[in-house]
mmCIF file as gemmi writes it, N, C-alpha and C atoms, coordinates in Angstrom:
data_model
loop_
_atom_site.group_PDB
_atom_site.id
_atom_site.type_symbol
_atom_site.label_atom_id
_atom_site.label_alt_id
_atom_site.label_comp_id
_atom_site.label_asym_id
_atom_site.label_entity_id
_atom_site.label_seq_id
_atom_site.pdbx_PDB_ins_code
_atom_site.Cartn_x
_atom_site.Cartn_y
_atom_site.Cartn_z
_atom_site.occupancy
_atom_site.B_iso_or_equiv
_atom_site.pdbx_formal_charge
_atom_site.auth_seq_id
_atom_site.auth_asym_id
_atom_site.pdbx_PDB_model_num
ATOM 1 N N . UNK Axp A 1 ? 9.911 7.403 2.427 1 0 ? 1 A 1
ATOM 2 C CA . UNK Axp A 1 ? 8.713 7.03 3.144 1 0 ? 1 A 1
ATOM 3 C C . UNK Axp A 1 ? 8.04 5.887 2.384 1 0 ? 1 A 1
ATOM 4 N N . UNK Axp A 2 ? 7.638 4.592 3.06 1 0 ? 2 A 1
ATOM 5 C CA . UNK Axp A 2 ? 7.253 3.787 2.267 1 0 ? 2 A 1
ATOM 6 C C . UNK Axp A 2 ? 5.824 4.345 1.944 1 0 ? 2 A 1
ATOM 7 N N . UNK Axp A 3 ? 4.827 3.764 0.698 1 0 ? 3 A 1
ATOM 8 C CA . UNK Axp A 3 ? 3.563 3.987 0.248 1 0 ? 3 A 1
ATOM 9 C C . UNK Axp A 3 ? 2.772 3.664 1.271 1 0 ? 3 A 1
ATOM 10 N N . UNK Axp A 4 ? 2.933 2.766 1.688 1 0 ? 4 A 1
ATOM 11 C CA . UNK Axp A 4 ? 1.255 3.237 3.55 1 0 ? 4 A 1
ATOM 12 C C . UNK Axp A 4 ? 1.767 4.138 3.559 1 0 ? 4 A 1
ATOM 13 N N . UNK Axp A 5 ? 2.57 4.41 4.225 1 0 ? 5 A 1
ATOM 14 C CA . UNK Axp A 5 ? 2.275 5.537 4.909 1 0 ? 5 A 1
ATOM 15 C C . UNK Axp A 5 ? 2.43 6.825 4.656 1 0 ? 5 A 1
ATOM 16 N N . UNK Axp A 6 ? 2.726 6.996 3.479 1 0 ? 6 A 1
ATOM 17 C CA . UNK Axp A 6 ? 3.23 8.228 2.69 1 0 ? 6 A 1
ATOM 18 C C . UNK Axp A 6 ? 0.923 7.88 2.512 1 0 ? 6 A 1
ATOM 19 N N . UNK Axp A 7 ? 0.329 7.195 2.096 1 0 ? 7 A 1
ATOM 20 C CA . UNK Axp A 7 ? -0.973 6.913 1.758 1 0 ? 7 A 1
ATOM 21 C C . UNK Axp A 7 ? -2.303 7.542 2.781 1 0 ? 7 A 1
ATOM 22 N N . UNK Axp A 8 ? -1.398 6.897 3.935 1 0 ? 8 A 1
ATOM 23 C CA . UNK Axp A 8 ? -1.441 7.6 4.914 1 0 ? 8 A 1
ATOM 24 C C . UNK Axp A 8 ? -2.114 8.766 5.674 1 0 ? 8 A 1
ATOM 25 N N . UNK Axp A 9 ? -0.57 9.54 5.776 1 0 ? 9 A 1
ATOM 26 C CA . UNK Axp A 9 ? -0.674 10.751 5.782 1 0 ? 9 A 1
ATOM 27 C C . UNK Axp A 9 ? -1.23 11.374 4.327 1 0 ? 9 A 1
ATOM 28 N N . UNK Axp A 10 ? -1.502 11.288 3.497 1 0 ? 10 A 1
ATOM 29 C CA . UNK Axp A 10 ? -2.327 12.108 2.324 1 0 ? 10 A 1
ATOM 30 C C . UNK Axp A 10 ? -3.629 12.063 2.986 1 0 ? 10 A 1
ATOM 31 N N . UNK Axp A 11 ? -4.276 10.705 3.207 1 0 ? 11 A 1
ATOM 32 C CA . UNK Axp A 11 ? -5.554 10.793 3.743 1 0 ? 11 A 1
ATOM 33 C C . UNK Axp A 11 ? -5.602 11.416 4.725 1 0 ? 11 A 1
ATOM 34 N N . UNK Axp A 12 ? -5.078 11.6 5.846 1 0 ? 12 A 1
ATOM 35 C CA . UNK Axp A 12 ? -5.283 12.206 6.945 1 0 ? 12 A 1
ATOM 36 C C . UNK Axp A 12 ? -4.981 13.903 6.68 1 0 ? 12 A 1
ATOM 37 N N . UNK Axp A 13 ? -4.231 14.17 5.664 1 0 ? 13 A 1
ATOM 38 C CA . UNK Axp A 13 ? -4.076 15.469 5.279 1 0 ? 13 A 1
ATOM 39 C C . UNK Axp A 13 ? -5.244 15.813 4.592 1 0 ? 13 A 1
ATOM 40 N N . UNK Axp A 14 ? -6.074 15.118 3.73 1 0 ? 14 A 1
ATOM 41 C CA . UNK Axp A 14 ? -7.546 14.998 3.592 1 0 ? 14 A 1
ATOM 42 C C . UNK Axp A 14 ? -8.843 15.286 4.499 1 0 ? 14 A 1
ATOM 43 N N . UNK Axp A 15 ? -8.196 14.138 5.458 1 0 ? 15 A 1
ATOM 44 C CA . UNK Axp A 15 ? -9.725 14.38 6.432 1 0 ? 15 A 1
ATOM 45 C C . UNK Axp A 15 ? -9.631 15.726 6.65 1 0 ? 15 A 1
ATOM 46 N N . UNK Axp A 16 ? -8.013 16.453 7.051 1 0 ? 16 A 1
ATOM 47 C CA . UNK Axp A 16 ? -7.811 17.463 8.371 1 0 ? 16 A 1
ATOM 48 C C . UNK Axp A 16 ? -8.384 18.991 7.313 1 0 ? 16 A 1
ATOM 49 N N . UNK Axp A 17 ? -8.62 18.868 5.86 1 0 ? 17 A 1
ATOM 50 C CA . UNK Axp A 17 ? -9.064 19.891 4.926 1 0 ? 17 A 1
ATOM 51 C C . UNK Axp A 17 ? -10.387 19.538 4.609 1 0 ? 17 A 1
ATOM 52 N N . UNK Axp A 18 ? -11.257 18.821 5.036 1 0 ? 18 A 1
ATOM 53 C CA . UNK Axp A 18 ? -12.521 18.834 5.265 1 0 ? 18 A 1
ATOM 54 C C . UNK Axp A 18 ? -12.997 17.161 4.433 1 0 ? 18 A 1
ATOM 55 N N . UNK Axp A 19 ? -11.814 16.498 3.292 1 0 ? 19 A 1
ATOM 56 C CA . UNK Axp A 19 ? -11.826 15.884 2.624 1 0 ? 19 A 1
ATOM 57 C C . UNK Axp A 19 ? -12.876 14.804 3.323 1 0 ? 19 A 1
ATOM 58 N N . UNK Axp A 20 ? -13.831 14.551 3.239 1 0 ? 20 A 1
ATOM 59 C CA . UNK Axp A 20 ? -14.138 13.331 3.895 1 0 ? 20 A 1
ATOM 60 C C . UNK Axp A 20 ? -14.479 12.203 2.766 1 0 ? 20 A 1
ATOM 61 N N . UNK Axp A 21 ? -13.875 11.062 3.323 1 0 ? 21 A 1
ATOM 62 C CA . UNK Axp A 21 ? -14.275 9.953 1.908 1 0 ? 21 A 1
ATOM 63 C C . UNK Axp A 21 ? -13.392 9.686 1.118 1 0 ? 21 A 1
ATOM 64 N N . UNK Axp A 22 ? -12.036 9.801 1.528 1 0 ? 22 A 1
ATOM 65 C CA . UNK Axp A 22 ? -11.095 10.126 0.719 1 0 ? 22 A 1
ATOM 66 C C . UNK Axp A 22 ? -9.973 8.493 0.52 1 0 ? 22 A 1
ATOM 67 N N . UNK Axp A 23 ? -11.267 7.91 1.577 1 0 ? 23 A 1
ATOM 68 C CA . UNK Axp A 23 ? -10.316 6.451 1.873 1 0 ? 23 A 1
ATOM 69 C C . UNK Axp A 23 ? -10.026 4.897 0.735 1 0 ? 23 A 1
ATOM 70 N N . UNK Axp A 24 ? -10.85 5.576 -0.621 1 0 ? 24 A 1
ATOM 71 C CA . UNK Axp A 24 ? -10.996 4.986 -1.665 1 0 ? 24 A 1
ATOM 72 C C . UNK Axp A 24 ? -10.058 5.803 -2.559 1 0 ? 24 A 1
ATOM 73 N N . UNK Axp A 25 ? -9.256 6.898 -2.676 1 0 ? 25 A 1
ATOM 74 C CA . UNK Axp A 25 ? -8.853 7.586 -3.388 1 0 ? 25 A 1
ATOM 75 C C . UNK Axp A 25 ? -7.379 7.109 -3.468 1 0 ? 25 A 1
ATOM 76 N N . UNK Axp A 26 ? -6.776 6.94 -4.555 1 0 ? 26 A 1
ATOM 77 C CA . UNK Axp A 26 ? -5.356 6.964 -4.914 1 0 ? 26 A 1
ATOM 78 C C . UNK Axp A 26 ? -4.442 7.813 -4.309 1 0 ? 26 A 1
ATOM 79 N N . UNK Axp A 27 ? -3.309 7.603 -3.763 1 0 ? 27 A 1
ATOM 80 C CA . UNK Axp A 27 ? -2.363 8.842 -2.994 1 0 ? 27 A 1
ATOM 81 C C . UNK Axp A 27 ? -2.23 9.835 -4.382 1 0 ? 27 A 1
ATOM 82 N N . UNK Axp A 28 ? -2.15 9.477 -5.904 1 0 ? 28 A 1
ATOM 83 C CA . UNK Axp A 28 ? -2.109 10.415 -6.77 1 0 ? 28 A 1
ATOM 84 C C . UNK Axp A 28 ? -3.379 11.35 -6.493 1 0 ? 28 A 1
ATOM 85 N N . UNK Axp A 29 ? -4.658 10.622 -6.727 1 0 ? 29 A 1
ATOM 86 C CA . UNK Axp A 29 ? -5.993 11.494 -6.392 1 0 ? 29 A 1
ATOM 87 C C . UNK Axp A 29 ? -5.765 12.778 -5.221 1 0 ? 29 A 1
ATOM 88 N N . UNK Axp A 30 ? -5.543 11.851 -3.992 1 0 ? 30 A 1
ATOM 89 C CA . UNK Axp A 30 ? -5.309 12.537 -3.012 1 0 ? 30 A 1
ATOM 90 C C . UNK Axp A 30 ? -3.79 13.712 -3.134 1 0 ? 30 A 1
ATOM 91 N N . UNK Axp A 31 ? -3.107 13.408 -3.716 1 0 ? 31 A 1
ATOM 92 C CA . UNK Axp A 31 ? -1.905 14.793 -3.876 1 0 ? 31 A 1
ATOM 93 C C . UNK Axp A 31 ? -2.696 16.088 -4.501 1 0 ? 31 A 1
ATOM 94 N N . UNK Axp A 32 ? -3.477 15.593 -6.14 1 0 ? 32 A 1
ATOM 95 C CA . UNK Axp A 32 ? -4.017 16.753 -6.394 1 0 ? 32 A 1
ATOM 96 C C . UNK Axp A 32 ? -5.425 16.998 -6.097 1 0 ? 32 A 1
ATOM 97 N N . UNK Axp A 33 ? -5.991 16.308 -5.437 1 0 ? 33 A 1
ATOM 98 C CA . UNK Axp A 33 ? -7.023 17.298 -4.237 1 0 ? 33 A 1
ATOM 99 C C . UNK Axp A 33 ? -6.379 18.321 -3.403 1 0 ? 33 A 1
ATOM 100 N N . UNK Axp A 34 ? -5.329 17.542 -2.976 1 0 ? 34 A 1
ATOM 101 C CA . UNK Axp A 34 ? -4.739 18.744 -1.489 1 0 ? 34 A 1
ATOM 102 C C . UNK Axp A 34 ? -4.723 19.923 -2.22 1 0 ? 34 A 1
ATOM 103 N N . UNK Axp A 35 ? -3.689 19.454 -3.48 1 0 ? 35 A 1
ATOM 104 C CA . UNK Axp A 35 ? -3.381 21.107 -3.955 1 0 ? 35 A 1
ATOM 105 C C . UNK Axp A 35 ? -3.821 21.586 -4.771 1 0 ? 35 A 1
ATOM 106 N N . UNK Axp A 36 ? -5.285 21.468 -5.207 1 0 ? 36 A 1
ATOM 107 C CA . UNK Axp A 36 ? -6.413 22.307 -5.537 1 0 ? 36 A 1
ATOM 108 C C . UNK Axp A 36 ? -7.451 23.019 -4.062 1 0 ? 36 A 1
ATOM 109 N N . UNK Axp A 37 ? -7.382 21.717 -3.173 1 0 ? 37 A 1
ATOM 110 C CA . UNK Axp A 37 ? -7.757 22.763 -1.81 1 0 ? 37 A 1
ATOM 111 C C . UNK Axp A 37 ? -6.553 24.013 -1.508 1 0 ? 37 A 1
ATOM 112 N N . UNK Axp A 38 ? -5.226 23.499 -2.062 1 0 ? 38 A 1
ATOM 113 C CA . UNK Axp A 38 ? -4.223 24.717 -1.473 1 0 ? 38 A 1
ATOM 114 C C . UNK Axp A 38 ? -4.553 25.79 -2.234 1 0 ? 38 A 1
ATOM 115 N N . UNK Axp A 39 ? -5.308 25.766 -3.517 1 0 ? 39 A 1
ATOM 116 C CA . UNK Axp A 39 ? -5.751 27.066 -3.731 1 0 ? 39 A 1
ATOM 117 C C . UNK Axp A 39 ? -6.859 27.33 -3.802 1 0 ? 39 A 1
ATOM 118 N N . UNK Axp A 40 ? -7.481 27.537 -2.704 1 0 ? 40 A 1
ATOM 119 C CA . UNK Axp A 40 ? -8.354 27.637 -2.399 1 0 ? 40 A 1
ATOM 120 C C . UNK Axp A 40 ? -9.693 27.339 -3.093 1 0 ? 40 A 1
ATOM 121 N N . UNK Axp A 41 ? -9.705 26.397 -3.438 1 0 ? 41 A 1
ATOM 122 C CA . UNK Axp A 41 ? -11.02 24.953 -4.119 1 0 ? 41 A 1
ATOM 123 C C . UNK Axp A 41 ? -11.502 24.456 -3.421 1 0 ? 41 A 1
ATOM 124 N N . UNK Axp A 42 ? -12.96 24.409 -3.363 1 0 ? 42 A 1
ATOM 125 C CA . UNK Axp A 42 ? -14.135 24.098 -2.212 1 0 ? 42 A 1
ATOM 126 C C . UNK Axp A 42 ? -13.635 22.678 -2.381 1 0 ? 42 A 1
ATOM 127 N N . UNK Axp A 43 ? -13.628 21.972 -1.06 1 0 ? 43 A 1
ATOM 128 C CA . UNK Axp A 43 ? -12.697 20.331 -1.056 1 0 ? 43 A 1
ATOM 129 C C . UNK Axp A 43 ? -13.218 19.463 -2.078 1 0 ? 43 A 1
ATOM 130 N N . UNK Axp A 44 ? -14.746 19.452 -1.45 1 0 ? 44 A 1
ATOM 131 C CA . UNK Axp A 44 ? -15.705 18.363 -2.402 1 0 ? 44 A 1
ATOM 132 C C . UNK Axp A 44 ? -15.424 18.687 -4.448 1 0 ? 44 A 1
ATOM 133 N N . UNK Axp A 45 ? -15.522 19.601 -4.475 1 0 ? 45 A 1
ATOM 134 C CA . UNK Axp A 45 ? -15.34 20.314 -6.025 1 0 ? 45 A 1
ATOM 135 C C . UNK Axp A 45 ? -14.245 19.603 -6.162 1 0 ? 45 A 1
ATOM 136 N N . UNK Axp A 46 ? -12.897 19.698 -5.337 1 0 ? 46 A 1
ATOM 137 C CA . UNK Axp A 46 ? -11.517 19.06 -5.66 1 0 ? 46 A 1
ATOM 138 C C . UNK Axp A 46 ? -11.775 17.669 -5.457 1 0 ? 46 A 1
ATOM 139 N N . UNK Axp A 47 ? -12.269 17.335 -4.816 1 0 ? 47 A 1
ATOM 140 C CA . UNK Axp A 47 ? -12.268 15.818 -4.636 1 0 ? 47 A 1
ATOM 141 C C . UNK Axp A 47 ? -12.738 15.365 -6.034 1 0 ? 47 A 1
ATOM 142 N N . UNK Axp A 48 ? -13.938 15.565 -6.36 1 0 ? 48 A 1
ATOM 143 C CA . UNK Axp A 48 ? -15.289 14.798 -7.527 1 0 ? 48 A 1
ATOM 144 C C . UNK Axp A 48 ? -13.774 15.081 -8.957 1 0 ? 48 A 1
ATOM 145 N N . UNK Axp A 49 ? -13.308 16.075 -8.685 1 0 ? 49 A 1
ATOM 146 C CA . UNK Axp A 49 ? -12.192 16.426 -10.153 1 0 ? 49 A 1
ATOM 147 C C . UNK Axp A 49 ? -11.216 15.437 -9.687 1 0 ? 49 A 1
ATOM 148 N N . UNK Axp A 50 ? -10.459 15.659 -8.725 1 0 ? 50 A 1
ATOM 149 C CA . UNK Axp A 50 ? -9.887 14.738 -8.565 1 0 ? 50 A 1
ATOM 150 C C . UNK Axp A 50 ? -9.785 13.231 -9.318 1 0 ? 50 A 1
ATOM 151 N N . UNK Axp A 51 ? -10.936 12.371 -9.048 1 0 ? 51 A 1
ATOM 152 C CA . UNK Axp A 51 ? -11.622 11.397 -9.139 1 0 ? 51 A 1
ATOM 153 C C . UNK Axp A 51 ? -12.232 11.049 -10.614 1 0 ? 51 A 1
ATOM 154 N N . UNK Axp A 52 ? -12.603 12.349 -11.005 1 0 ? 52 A 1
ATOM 155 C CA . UNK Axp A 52 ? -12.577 12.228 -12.634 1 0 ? 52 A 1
ATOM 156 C C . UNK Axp A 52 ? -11.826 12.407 -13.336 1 0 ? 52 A 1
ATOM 157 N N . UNK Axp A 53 ? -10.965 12.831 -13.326 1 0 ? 53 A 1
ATOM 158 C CA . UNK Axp A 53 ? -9.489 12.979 -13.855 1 0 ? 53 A 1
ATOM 159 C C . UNK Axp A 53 ? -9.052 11.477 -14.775 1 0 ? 53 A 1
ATOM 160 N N . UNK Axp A 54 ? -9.078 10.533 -13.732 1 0 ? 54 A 1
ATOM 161 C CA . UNK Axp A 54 ? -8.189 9.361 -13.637 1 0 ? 54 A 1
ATOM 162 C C . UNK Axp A 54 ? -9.279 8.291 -14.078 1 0 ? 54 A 1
């Protein structure tokens, strides 16, 4: 899958978990948001970590 769109779909796998704002975020950012929302991590909490991480 090239990077759009692999970029993409992360964001839109974002919006669809409540992620909103996610359109500045790195597809890395955005992988481990998803899967801190996959266990069950309030989005925003995953997002702001996300984001500080890096």
């Amino acid at each position: 899958m090239s990077e759009d769109r692999e970029l993409h779909d992360l964001r839109r796998q974002g919006h669809e978990a409540g992620n909103e704002g996610s359109s500045k975020m790195t597809a890395e950012q955005l992988r481990e948001a998803l899967a801190k929302v996959g266990k069950d991590e309030d989005t925003q909490t995953a997002k702001a970590e996300s984001k500080s991480d890096k």
